[in-house]
Structures are given as C-alpha cells and as structure tokens.
TIKOLTOR-459624 format. One line per 8 residues: for each residue x, y negated, z of N, C-alpha, C. Coordinates in nm, 4 decimals. Each point is the difference from the previous one (the first is absolute). Last residue first. Layout:
BEGIN
X/Y/Z/X/Y/Z/X/Y/Z  ...
END
This chain:
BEGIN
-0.6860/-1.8928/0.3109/-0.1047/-0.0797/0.0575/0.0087/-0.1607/-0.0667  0.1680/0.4379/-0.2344/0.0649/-0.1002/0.0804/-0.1350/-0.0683/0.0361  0.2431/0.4751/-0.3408/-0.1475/-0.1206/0.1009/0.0962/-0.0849/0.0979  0.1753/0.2726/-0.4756/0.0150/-0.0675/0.1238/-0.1338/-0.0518/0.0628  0.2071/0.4592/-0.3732/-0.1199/-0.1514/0.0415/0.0716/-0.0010/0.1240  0.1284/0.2547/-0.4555/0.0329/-0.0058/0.1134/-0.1251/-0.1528/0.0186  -0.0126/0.4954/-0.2997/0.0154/-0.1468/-0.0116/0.0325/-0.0388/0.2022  -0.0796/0.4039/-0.4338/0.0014/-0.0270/0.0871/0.0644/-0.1514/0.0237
-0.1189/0.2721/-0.3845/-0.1073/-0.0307/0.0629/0.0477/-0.0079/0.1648  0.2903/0.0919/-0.3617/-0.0442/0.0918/0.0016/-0.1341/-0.0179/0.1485  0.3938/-0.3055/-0.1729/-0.0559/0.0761/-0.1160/-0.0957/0.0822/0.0341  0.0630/-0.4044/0.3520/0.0834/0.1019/-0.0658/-0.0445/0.0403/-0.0782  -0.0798/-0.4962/0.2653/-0.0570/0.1053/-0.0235/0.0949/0.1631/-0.0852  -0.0156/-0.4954/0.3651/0.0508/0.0791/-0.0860/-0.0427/0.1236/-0.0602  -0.1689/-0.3399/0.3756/0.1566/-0.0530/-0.0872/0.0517/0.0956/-0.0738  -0.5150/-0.1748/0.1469/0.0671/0.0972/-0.0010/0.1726/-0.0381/-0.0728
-0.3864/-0.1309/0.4279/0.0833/-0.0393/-0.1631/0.0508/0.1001/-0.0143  -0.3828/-0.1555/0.3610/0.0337/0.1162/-0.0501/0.0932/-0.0961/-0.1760  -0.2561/-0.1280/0.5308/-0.0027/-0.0392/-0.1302/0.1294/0.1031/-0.0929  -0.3687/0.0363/0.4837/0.1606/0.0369/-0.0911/0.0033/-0.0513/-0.1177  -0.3793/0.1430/0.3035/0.0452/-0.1586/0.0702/0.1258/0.0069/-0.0691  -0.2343/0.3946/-0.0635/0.0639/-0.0260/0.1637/0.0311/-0.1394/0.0154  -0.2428/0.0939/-0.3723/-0.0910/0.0220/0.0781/0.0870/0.0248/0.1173  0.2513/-0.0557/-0.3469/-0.0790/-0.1280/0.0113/-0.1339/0.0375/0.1127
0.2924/0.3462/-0.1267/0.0957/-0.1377/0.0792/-0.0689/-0.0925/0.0404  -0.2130/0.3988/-0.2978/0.0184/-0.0005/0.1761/0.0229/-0.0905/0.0699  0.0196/-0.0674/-0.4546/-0.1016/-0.0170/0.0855/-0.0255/0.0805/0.0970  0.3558/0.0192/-0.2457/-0.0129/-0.1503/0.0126/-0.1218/0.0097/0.0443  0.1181/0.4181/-0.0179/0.0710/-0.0492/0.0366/-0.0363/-0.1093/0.0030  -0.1861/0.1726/-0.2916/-0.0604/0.0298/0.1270/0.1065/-0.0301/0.0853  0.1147/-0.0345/-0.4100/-0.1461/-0.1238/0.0221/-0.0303/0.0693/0.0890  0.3845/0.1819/-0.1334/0.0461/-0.1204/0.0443/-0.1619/-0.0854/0.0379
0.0539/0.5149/0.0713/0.0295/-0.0715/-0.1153/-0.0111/-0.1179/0.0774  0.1876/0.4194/0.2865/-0.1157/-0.1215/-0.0530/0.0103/-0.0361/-0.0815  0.1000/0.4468/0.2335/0.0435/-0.0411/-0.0822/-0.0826/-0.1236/-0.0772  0.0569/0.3326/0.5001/-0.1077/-0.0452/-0.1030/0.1311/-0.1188/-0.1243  0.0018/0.4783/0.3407/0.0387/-0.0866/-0.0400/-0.0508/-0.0686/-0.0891  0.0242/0.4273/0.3935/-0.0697/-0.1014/-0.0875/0.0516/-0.1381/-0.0461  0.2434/0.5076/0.1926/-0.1015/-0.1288/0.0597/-0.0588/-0.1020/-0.1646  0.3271/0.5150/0.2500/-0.1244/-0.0592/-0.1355/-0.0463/-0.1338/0.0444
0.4720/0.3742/0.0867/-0.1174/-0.0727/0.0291/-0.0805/-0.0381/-0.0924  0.4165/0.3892/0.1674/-0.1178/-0.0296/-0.0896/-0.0682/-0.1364/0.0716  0.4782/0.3622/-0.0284/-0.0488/-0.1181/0.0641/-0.1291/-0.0422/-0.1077  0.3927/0.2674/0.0035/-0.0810/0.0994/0.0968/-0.1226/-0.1153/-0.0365  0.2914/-0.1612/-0.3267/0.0568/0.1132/0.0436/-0.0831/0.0821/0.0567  -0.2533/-0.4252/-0.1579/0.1510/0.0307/0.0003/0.0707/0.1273/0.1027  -0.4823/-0.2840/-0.2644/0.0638/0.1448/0.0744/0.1788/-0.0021/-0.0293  -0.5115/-0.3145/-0.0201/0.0975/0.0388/-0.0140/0.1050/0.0835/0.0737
-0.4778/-0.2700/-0.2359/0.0409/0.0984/0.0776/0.1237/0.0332/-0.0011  -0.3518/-0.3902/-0.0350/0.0342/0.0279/-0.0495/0.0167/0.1515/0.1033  -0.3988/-0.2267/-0.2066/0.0597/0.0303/0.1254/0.0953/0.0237/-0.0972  -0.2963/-0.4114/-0.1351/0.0728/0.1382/-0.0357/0.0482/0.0601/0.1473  -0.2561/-0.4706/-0.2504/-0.0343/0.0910/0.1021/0.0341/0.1525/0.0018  -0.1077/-0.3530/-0.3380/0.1352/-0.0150/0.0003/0.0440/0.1051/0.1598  -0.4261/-0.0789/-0.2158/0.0980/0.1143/-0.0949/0.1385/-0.0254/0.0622  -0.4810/-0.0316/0.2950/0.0986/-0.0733/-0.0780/0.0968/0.0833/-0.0627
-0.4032/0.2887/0.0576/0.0448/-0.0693/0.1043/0.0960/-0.0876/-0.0945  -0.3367/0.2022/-0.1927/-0.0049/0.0557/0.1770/0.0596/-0.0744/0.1063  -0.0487/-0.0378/-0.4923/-0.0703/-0.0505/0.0616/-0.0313/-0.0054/0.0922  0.3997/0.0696/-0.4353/-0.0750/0.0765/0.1274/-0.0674/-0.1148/0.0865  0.1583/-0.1090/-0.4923/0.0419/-0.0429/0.1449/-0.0969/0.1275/0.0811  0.1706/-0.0651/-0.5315/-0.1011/0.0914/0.0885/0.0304/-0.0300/0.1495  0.0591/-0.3283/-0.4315/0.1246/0.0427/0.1378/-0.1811/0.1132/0.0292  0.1361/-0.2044/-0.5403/-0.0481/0.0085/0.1234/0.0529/-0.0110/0.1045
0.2475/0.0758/-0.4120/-0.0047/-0.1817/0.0706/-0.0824/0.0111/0.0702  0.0410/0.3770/-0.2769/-0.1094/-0.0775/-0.0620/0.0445/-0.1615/0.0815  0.1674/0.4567/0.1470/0.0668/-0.0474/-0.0759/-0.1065/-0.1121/-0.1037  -0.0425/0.0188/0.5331/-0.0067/0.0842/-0.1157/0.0880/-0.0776/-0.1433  0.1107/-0.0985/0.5553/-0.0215/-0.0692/-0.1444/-0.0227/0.1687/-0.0613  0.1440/-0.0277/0.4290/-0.1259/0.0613/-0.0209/-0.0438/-0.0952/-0.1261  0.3947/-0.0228/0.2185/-0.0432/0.0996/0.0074/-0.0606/0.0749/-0.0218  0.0835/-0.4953/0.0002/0.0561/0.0706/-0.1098/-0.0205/0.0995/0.0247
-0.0969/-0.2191/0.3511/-0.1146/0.0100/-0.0656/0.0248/0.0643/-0.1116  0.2557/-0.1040/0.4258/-0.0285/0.1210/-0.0549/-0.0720/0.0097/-0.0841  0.2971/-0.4281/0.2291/-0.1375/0.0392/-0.0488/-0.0247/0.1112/-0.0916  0.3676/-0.1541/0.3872/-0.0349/0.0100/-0.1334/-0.1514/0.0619/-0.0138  0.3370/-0.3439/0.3463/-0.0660/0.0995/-0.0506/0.0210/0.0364/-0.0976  0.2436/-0.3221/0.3872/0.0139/0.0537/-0.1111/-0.1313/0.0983/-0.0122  0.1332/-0.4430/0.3322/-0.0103/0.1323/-0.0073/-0.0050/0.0085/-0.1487  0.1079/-0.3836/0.4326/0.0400/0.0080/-0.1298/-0.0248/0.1665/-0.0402
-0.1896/-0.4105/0.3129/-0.0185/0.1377/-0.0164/0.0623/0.0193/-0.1715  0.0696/-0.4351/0.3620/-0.0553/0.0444/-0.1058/0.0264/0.1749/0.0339  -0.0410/-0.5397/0.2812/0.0472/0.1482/-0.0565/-0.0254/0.0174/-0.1336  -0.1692/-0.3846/0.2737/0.0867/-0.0406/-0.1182/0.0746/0.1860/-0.0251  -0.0935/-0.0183/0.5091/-0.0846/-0.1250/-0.0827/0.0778/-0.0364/-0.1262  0.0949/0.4486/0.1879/0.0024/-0.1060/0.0235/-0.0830/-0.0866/-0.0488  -0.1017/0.5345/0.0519/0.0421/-0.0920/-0.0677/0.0627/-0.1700/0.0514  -0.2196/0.4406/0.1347/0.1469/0.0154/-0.0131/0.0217/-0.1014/-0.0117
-0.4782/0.0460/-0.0447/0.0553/-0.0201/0.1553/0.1330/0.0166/0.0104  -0.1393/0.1039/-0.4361/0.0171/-0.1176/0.0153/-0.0254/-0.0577/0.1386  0.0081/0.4870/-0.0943/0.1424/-0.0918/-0.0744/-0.0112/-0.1538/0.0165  -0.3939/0.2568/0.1142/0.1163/0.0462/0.0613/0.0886/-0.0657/-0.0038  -0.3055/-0.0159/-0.2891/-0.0358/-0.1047/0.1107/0.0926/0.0487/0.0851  0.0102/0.2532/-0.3742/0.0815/-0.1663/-0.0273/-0.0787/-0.1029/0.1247  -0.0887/0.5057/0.0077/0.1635/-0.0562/0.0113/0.0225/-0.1215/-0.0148  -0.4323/0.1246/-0.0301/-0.0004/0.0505/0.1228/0.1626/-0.0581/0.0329
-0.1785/-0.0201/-0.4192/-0.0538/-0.1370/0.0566/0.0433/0.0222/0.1728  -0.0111/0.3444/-0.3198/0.1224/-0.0570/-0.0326/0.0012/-0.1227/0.1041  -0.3295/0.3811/-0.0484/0.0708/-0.0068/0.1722/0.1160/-0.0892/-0.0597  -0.2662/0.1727/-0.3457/-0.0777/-0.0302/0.0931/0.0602/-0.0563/0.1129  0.2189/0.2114/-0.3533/-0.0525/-0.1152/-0.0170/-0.0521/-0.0647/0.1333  0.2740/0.3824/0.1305/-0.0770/-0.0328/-0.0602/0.0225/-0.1369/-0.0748  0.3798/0.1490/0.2492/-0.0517/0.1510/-0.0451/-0.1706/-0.0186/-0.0874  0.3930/-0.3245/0.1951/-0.1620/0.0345/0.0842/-0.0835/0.1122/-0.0590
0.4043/-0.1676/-0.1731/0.0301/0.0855/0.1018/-0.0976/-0.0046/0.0819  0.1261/-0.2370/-0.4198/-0.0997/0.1150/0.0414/0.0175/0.1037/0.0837  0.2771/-0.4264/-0.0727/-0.1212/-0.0386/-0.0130/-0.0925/0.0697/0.0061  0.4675/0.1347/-0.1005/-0.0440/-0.0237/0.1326/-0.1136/-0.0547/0.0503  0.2419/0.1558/-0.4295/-0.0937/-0.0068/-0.0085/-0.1019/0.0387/0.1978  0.4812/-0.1416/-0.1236/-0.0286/0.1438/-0.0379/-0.1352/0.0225/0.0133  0.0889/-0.4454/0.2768/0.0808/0.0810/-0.1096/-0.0509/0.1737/-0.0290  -0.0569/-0.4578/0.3383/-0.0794/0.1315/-0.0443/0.0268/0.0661/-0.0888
0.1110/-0.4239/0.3442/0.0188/0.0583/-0.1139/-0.0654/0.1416/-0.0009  -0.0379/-0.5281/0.2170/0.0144/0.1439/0.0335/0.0085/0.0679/-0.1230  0.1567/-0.5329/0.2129/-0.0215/0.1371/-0.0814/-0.0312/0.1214/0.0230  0.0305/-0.3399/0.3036/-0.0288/-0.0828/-0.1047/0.0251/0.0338/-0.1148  -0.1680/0.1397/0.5244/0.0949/0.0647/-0.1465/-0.0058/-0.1185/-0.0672  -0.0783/0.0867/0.5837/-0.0291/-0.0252/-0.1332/0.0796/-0.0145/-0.1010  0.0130/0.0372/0.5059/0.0434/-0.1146/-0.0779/-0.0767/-0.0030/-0.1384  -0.1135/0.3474/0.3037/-0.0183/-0.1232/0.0201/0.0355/-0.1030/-0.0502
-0.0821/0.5210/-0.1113/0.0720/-0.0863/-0.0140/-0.0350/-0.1348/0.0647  -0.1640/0.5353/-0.0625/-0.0797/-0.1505/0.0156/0.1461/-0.0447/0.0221  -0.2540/0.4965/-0.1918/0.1346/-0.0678/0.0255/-0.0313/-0.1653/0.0193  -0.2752/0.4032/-0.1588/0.0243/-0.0265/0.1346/0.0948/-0.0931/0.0208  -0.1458/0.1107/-0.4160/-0.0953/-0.0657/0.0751/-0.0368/0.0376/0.1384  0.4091/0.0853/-0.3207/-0.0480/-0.1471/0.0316/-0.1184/0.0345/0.0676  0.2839/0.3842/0.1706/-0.1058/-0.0491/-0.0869/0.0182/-0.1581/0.0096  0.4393/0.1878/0.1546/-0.1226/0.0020/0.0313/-0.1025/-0.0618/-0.1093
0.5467/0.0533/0.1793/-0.0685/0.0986/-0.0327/-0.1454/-0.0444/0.0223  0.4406/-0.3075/-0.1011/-0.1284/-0.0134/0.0906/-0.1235/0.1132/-0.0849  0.5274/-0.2831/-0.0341/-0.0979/0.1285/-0.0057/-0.0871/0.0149/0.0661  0.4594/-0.3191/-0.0805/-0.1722/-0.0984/0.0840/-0.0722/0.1189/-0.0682  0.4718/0.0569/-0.1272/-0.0163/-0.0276/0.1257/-0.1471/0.0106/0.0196  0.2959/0.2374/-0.4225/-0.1180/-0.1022/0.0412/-0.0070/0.0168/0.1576  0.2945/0.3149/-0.2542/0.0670/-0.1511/0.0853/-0.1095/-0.1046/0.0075  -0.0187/0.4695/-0.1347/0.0270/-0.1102/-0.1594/0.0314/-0.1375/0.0517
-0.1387/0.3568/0.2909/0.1677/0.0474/-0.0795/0.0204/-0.0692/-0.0912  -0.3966/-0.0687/0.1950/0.1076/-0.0282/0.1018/0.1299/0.0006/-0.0315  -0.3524/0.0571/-0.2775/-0.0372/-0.0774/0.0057/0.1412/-0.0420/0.1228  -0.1983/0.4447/-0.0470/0.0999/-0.0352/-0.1295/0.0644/-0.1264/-0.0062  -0.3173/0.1335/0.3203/0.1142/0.0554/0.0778/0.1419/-0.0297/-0.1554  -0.4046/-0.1056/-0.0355/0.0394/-0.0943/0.0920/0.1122/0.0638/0.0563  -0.2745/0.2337/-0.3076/0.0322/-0.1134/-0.0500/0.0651/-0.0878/0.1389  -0.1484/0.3748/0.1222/0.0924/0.0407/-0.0980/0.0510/-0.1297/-0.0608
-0.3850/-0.0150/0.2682/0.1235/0.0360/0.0739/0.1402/0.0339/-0.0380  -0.4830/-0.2631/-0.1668/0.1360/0.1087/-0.0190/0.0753/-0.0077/0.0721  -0.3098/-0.3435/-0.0710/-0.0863/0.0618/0.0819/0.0968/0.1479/0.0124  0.1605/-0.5074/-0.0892/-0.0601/0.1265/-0.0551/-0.0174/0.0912/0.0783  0.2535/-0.5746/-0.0627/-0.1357/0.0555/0.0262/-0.0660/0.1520/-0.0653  0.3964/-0.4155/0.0655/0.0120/0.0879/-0.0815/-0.1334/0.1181/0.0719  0.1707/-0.5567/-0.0031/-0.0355/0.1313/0.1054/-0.0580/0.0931/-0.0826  0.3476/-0.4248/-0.0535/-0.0569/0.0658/-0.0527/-0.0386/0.1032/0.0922
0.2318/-0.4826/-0.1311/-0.0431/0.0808/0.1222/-0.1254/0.1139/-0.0775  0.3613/-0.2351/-0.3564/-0.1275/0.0178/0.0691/0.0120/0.0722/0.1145  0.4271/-0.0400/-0.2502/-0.0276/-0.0591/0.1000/-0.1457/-0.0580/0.0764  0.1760/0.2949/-0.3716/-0.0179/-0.1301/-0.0772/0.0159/-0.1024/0.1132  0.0047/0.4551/0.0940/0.1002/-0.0388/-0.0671/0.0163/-0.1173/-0.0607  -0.3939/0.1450/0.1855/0.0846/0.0225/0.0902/0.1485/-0.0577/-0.0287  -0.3152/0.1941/-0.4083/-0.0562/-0.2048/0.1262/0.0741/0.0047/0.1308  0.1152/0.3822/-0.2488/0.0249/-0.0591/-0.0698/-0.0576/-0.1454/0.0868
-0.1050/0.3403/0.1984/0.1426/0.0210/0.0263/0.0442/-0.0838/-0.0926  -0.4786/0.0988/0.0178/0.0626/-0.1032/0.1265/0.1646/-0.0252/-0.0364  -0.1795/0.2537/-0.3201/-0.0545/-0.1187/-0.0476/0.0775/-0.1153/0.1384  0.0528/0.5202/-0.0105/0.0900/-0.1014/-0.0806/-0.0162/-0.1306/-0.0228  -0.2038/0.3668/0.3393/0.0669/-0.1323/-0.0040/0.1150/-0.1210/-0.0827  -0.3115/0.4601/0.0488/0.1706/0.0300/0.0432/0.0820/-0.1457/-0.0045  -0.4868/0.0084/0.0850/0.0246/0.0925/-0.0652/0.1416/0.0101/0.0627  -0.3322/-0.3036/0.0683/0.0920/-0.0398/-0.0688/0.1416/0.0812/-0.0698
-0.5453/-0.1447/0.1553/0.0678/0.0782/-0.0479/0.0866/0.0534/-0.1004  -0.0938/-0.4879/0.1463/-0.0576/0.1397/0.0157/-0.0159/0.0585/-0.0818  0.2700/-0.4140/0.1629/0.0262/0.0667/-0.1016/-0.1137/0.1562/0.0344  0.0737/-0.5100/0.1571/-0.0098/0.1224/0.0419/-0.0146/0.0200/-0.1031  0.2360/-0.4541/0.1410/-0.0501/0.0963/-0.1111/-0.0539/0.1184/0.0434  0.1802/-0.5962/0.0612/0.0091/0.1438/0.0457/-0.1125/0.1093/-0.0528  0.1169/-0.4037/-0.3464/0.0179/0.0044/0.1540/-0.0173/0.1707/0.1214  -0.0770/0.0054/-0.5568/0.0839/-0.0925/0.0467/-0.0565/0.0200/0.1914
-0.0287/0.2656/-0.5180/-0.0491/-0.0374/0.1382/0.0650/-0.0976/0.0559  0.0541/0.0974/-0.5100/-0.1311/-0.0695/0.0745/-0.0192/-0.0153/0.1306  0.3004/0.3100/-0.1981/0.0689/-0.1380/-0.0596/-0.1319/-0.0914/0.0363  -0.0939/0.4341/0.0324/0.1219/-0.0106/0.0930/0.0467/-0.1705/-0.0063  -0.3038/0.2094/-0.3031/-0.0524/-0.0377/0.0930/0.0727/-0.0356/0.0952  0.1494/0.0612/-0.3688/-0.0456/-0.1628/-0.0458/-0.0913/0.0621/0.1808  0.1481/0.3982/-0.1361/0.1558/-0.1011/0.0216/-0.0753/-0.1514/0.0260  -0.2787/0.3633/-0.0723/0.0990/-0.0176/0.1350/0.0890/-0.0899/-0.0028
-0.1547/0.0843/-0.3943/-0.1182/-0.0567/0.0561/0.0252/-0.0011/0.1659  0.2740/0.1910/-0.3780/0.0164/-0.1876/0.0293/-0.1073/-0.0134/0.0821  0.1967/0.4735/0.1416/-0.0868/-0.0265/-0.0892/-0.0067/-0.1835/-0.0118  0.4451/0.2585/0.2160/-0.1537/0.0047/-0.0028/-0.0592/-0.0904/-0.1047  0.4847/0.0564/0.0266/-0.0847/0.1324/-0.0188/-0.1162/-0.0244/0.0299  0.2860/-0.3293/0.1737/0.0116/-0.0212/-0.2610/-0.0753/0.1420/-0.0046  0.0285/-0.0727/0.5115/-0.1086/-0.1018/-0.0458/0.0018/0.0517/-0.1979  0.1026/0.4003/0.2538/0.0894/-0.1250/0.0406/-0.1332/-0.1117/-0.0766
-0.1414/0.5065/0.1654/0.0430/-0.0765/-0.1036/0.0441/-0.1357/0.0221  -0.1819/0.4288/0.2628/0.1327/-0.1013/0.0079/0.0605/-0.0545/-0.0989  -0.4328/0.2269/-0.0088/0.0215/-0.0860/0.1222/0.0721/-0.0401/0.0588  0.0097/0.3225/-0.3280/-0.0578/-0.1323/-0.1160/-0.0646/-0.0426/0.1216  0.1979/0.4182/0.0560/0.1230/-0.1078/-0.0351/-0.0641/-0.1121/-0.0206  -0.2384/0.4011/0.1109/0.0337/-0.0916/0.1258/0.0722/-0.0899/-0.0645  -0.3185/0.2155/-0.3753/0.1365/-0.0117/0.0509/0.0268/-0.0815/0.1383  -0.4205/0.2693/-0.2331/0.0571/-0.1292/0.0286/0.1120/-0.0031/0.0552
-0.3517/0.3006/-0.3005/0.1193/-0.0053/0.0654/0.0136/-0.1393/0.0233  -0.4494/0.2658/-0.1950/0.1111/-0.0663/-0.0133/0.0759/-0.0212/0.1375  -0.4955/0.1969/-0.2219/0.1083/0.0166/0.0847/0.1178/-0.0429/-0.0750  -0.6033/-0.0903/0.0757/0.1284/0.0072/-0.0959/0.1274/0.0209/0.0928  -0.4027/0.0740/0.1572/0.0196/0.0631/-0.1372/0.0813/-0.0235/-0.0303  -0.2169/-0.0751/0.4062/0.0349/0.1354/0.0089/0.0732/0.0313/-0.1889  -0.0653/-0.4612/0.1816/-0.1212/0.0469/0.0025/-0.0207/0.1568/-0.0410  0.4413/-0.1245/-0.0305/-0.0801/-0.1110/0.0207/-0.1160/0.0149/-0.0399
0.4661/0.1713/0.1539/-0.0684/0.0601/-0.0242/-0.1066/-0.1115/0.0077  0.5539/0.0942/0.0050/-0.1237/-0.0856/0.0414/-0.1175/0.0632/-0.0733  0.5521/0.1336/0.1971/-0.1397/0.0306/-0.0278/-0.1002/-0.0594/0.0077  0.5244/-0.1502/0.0939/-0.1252/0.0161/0.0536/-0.0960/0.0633/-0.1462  0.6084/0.0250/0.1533/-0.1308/-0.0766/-0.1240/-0.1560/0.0422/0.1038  0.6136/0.0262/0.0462/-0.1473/-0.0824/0.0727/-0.1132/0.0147/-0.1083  0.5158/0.0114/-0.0571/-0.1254/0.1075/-0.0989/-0.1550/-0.0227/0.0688  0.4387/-0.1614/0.2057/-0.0321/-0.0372/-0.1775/-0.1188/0.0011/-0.0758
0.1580/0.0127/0.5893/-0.0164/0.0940/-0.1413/-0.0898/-0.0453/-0.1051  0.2159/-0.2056/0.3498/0.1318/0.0804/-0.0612/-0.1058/0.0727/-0.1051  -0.1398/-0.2997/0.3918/0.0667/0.0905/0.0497/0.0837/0.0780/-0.0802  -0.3708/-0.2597/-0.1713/0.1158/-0.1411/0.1198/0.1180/0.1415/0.0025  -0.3574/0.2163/-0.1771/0.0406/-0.0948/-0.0961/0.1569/-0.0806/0.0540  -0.3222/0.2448/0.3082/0.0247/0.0708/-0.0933/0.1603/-0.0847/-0.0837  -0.3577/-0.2362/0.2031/0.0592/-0.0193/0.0987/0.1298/0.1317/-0.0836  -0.3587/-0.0878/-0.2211/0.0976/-0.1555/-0.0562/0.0820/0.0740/0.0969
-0.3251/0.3033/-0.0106/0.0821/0.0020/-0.1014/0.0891/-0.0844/0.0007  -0.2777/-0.0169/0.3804/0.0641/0.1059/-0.0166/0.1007/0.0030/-0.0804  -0.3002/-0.3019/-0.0171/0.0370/-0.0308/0.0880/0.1397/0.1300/0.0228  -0.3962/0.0722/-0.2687/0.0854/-0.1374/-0.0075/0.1374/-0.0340/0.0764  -0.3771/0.3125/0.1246/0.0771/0.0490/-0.0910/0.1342/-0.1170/-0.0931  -0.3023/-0.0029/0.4851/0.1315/-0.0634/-0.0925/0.0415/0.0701/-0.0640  -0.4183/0.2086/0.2028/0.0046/-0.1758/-0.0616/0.1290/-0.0729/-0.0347  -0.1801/0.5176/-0.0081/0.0924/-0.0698/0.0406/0.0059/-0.1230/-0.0542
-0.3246/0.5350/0.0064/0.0564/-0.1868/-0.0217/0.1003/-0.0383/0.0916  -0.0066/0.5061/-0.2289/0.0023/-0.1091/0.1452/-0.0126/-0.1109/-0.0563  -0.1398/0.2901/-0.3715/0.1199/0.0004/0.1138/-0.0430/-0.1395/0.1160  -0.2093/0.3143/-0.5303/-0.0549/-0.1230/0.1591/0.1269/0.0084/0.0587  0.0730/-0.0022/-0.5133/0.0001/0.1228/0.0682/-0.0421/-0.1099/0.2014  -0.0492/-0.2401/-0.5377/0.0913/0.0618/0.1346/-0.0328/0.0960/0.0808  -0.1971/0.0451/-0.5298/-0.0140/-0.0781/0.1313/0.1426/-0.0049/0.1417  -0.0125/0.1274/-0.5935/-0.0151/0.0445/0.1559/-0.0349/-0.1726/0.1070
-0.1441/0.0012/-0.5209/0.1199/-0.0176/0.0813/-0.0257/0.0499/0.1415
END
C-alpha cells in the first residue's frame, strides 16, 4: 500500500476537518495512517454524533459523571454539549484551535484552548472525562502515570476519572490462539498519521489494556473500576481516589 506522500505538518489536522464539517461541508473526511501502514478514512461527521449515535460505552459514560465536569479533549464537543444540556457545569478542554472554534458554533460557553498538562483549575472537578480513547494521550506506556497524576491535582475530594481504551493484542493473535507481541516496544504504542486536503500531522498514541491501566492507577494512589466493556476489546474504566 502506497505511503502518504511528506507535506507540511500541521497540528490541527482535526481541527480543521470538524471546523470544515460545522461550515457546510458533508464530505469532510480525514486520512489516517497508523504506524505508516494501515490506511483508512475518518469521517469529521462521527464528532457530531448526538448522544442515540454514539457508541453504549459513551453513553453509560456520560450517564456516570455527575457534579461539575471537564471534559478533555473535547473535540467538537458533542459529549460537553450533551452534559451541558443535562444542566452539568461543564469546561470543555483542547489543545485545537479548530476544535474550539467548532465548539463555539455548537454554543458551548466554558472553552479552554490548552494542554491538560498545562491547564490548572482551582475549584476542581468532580468528573473528568476522557472519551474516544482519551486515556492515551501521553503517547507512551511509560509516561501514563505522568497524566493520571495530572488528572488527579484536577480532582475534588471523592472525584472521578471517567476514560475509555482498547487493548491491541487481537492484532497479533496467530492463528494457533498464540500472540507474536513485538519486544521493542509496548504493542499498544502507535503513531498516528493524518492528512487532510494541504494538511499533514503525526503524533504518538498509546492504546492500554485494562491490567496496565489498573496498575498504573494503583501506583498513582487510584482505585480503578471498570463499567463496561464492548465486542471488540475495548472497555470503559473509572479511577477514584
């Protein structure tokens, strides 16, 4: 399979497409590229999905947060725009200029362009959310412990961290029920890549299974549940001090 062709990086390729999308055009799609091999399409449309269009595992997470809320990265803000609507205080949290500028036209108030692990709050969360496999946005295994101590200086006394993964291991099942796991580095540990119109970026993304996950948490001081799991090895978890 061809490779993408090099072009300008551009860090809101994202951001771009949803902003695209808001503005009239249908056809919005992104170029993904994951670990230079596999290629597939992502539709800007499937970040303005109403609550009965997203996945049950969003849905039971939405239906879990309670008291005031950050929502990181929150994209085009269907998740805030649905807890907003429910009458949660909600601060809608991304590092996109595109996404926030989408986020405005979608009538979310409380936006806030910036890295979680720059971003400080004084009052504090008594939900944070992480959706769309938001839990690997530290781009390693190694550096997960880096976000959830992060996340839990967010936190209120009694919070919670509500996030989603999946565990990449089916990938590498031989047909015998083995797994050939590569040894270099964690399997769940992918760049991605993506290209829309002029527009190019690349960053790192890590993909946790659920027992490294529960023991990251527990080595941040986190007691770890999980409320739901899906057909296809992905699952939702809560920590909570």
């Amino acid at each position: 399979m061809a490779k993408m062709a090099k072009k300008k990086k551009y860090d809101d390729v994202l951001g771009t497409a949803m902003l695209d999308f808001a503005q009239g055009d249908q056809e919005a799609n992104i170029r993904l590229l994951i670990d230079g091999e596999e290629d597939d399409w992502m539709k800007a449309s499937r970040f303005f999905r109403t609550f009965d269009e997203m996945p049950v595992l969003e849905q039971i997470a939405l239906q879990n947060c309670q008291g005031r809320i950050l929502d990181v990265g929150a994209a085009a803000g269907c998740h805030s725009k649905w807890l907003t609507e429910k009458g949660f205080e909600v601060v809608s949290l991304d590092i996109s200029e595109g996404a926030c500028e989408v986020m405005k036209l979608q009538g979310i108030q409380n936006i806030v362009k910036e890295s979680i692990f720059e971003f400080e709050d004084q009052n504090g969360f008594d939900t944070i959310l992480m959706l769309m496999n938001g839990l690997g946005m530290s781009g390693k295994l190694s550096e997960t412990h880096l976000l959830l101590n992060k996340l839990k200086t967010l936190l209120k006394p009694g919070g919670q961290i509500i996030g989603d993964s999946s565990d990449l291991i089916y990938l590498f099942e031989d047909e015998d029920g083995s797994y050939l796991i590569p040894s270099e580095n964690y399997y769940g540990e992918v760049d991605f890549e993506l290209e829309y119109k002029s527009l190019y970026s690349k960053f790192p993304w890590v993909y946790i299974d659920e027992d490294n996950l529960r023991n990251i948490a527990q080595e941040c001081g986190l007691q770890a549940e999980t409320l739901g799991e899906g057909d296809h090895y992905e699952f939702l978890i809560r920590f909570s001090q």
